[in-house]
C-alpha positions, 0 to 999 in steps of 0.5 A, a space after each residue: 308668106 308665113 302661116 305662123 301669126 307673128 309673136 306681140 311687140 312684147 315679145 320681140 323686144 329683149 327685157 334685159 336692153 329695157 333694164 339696161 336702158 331704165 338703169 342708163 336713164 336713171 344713172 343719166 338723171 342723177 349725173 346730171 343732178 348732181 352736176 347741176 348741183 356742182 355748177 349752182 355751187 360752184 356759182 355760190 361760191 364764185 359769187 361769194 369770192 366776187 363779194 368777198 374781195 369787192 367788201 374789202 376793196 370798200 374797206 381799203 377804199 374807206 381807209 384810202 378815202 380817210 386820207 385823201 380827205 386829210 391831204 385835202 383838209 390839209 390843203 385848204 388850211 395851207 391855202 388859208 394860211 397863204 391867204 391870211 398869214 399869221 403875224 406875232 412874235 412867232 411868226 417873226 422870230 420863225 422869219 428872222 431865224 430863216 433870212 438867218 439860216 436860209 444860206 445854210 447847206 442844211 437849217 432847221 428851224 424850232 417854233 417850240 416843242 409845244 408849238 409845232 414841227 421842226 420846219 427843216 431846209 437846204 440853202 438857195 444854191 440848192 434849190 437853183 441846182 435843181 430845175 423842179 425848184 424855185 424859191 420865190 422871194 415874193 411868196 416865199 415868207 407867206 409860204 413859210 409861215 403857212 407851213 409852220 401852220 401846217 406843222 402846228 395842225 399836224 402836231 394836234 394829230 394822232 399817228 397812232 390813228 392812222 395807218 400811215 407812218 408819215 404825212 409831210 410837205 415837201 415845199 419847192 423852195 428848199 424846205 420840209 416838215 414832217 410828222 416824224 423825225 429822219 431814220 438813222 443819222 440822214 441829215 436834212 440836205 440827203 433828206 430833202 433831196 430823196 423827198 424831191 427825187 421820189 416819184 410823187 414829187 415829179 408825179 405833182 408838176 402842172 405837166 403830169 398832173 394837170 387836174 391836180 388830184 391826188 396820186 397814188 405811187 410807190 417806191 423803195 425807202 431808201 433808209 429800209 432796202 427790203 421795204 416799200 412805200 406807198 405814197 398818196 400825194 396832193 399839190 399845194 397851189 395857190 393863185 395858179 402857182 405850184 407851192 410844193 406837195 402835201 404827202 402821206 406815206 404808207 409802208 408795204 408792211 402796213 398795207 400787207 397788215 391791212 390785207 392780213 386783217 381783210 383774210 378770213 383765213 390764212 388757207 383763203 387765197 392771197 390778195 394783191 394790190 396791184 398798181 395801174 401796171 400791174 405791178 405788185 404793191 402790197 400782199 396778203 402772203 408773207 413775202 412779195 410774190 415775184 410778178 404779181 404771183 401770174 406768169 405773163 400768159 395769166 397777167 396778160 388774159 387779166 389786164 384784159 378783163 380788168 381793162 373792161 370790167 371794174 369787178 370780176 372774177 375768172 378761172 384761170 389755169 388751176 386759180 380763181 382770180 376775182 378783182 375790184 379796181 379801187 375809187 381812191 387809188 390808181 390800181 386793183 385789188 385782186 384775190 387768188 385762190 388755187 384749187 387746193 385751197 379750194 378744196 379745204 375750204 367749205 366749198 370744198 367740203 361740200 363738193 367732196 361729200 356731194 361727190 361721195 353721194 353720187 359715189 355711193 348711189 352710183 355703186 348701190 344703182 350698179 348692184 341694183 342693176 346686176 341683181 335685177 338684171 340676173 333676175 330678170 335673165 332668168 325669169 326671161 329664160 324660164 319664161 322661154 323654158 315654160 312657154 316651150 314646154 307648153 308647145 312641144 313634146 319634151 321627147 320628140 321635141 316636135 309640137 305636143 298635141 295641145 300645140 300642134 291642134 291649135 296651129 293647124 286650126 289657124 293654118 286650116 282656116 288660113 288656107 280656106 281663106 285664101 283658097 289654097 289646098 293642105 293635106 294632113 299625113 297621120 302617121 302611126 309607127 307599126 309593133 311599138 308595143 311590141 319593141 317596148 315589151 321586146 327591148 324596154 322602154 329605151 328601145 322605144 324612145 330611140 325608135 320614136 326619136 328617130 322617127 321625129 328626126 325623119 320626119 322633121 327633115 322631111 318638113 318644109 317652109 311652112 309644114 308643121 308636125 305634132 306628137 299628136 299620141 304614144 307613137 303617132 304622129 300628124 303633118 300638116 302640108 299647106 299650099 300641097 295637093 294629094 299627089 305631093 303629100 303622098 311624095 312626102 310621106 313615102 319618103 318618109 316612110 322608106 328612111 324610117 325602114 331603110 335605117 337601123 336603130 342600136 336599141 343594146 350593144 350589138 342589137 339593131 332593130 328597123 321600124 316601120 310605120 302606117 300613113 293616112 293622108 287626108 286633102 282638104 280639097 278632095 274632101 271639100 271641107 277644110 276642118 281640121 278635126 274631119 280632116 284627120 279623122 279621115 286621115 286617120 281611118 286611112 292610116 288604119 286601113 294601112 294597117 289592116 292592109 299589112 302594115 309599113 304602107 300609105 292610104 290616101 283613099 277609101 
């Protein structure tokens, strides 16, 4: 096993890969900071759009809800005038001027203009061509003075307060009475026939609504091509028998006014109002998306979600969709919002100067790590320079004497305490002076290289070798008994003389040196200063002996 005591943990770990990975961590750590910051953002902000289009589902239900309660309100006032029909001079000039016109293709009759609204009508052969009609002779007078009522209450009102463009009564004994008067130059049969055709009135009948509330439904105006209109219906029943529907009529124009208004700004998404199938009823955008402003992948992915939640919202592709199904009406508003938008908005804002932050942090943690990593890569290699310098000979490149005294002290006390024998070889080269004072100092630093390079070729696993002086040399050969270690240095010796060295052009010399070789077990003491003292008396003897030869006794 290796003699060498083994270098600390410190050592072995590289310091650059602890800089490297304290770097990764602290760029790690802020990543992932600023990405937490991102989600509870993005959470803010998907939350604020969920709020958003929930407070204006409330303002559109408010306003939906103002006016269901009015159908209502008008409902109960029509049934109390079924109930109690008023008689006076009115009432029987309204009768007599009905039983007068009621044969007509078209009739309208005029309570005054301070007394009510034109109730307006078609003949009996009429309403006997269309199966939804019936005029009951029974309940038909009751009816017509409930609906001059009714026309009287609706006179009282202000249009101007409400965001419907009508509210009418479409009576299924072949009259109507509005609020406003027809568009263009209609008359009152083609009026009549388009109120009974539209779907609000067919949506009315015992069969398709047989709790009789309110339905919502929309249609093209026939009298405005590039206009819908929105349709809140209410039956008039009385003693189980179905009078006609009571309606209020809402312009596209008028519910895209209503959402303009609810926008904050034009660059905050677009809402639809969307129809229990998903067909678009009304938009905040200027002109009416085709299918909904979804492709059919994205309408289908929202019907889901809506079908189980009342309110939402959801990423879809590149857009955000938010939802909120609607108390009064039978659809949901929803709120797009692309990613576009949201970058100019506060949100966006934010993100971008969050994102230049960790920018700019991540390019001063960058310049950080490449100066402190060039730092402490030379620190680390002068460290090393430093720490070689202070155990080796910067000529030979061999252990200094500091160096090389201290580790042969471990190996010595090593060796003793597992009972193995060592040697130490001292080695002295012979006439340095001389080659120095003959061919300069030069001479003699190629000499001593070459004479470290014999002797470290020479040096086995655990053998360790020092300049322990100007031109001496010591070996020390642990787990090796005399007999080897005079092997080891005899081959040494005959390399050293058995080469030449080029000390100037032309001019070879040969050196030779003198060894002494000291055993720990023959001597019986395994202190390494007695130990190369004797080597060194040895090495002496050689030299009193002639020089270029080995002592290993005496």
């Amino acid at each position: 096993m290796p003699l060498e005591t083994k270098p600390s943990p410190w050592r072995i770990k590289h310091p650059i890969k602890i800089v490297n990975l304290c770097f990764l961590v602290v760029f790690l750590c802020s990543t992932l900071l600023t990405w937490r910051e991102i989600v509870v953002l993005e959470n803010g902000w998907t939350a604020s759009q969920e709020n958003r289009i929930q407070s204006i589902a409330a303002a559109l239900d408010r306003h939906l809800q103002y006016s269901v309660d009015k159908l209502q309100f008008y409902r109960a006032a029509m049934q109390h005038s079924l109930t109690s029909p008023l008689a006076n001079k009115r009432t029987d000039a309204a009768l007599s001027a009905f039983a007068r016109q009621r044969q007509s293709d078209d009739w309208q009759i005029h309570p005054g203009a301070s007394r009510g609204l034109p109730l307006n009508g078609v003949s009996d052969e009429h309403v006997r061509q269309n199966p939804l009609l019936n005029r009951d002779e029974d309940r038909l007078q009751s009816e017509v003075l409930a609906a001059l009522e009714f026309g009287s209450l609706l006179q009282l009102t202000d249009p101007q307060q409400d965001r419907q463009q009508r509210t009418f009564y479409t009576s299924r004994a072949g009259f109507f009475l509005s609020s406003n008067h027809p568009d263009g130059q209609e008359n009152i049969t083609a009026r009549y026939h388009r109120l009974v055709s539209r779907p609000y009135f067919n949506s009315q009948t015992q069969h398709n609504n047989p709790e009789r509330g309110v339905r919502w439904t929309h249609a093209k105006e026939a009298t405005h091509q590039d206009d819908r209109v929105i349709t809140a219906s209410l039956p008039l029943d009385y003693q189980n028998q179905w009078y006609g529907v009571l309606a209020m009529d809402f312009t596209q124009g008028t519910m895209n006014n209503f959402l303009n208004e609810a926008m904050f700004r034009r660059d905050s998404g677009e809402i639809l109002l969307l129809d229990k199938d998903f067909q678009v009823i009304a938009t905040s955008a200027e002109t009416l998306p085709a299918r909904s402003g979804l492709n059919q992948r994205e309408r289908e992915t929202l019907t889901g979600e809506v079908s189980l939640h009342n309110e939402g919202g959801m990423r879809i592709g590149s857009r955000y969709v938010s939802w909120a199904k609607l108390n009064f009406f039978d659809g949901v508003l929803v709120r797009i919002y692309s990613l576009k938008q949201s970058l100019h908005s506060e949100f966006g804002s934010i993100l971008l100067v969050l994102g230049l932050l960790w920018l700019l942090f991540s390019l001063m943690l960058l310049g950080s790590w490449y100066v402190i990593r060039r730092m402490v890569r030379n620190m680390y290699s002068l460290q090393e320079a430093l720490r070689w310098r202070a155990s080796y000979d910067s000529q030979t490149h061999l252990f200094n004497r500091g160096a090389f005294i201290e580790r042969a002290k471990r190996i010595a006390a090593r060796c003793q305490h597992q009972q193995m024998p060592f040697c130490v070889i001292q080695i002295d080269l012979d006439h340095f002076k001389g080659i120095n004072d003959t061919w300069g100092h030069q001479a003699g630093d190629k000499a001593l290289l070459h004479a470290a390079g014999i002797v470290r070729q020479a040096l086995r696993g655990d053998d360790i070798a020092g300049r322990v002086g100007g031109e001496e040399f010591c070996i020390i050969l642990p787990g090796t008994l005399l007999p080897d270690a005079a092997a080891i240095a005899e081959r040494i010796r005959e390399r050293l003389n058995s080469k030449e060295i080029l000390v100037r052009p032309h001019t070879t010399i040969r050196i030779s040196a003198s060894f002494g070789i000291s055993c720990a077990v023959l001597e019986q003491d395994y202190d390494f200063e007695h130990l190369q003292s004797v080597a060194d008396r040895r090495l002496y003897q050689a030299k009193q002996a002639g020089r270029n030869r080995i002592c290993s006794s005496g």
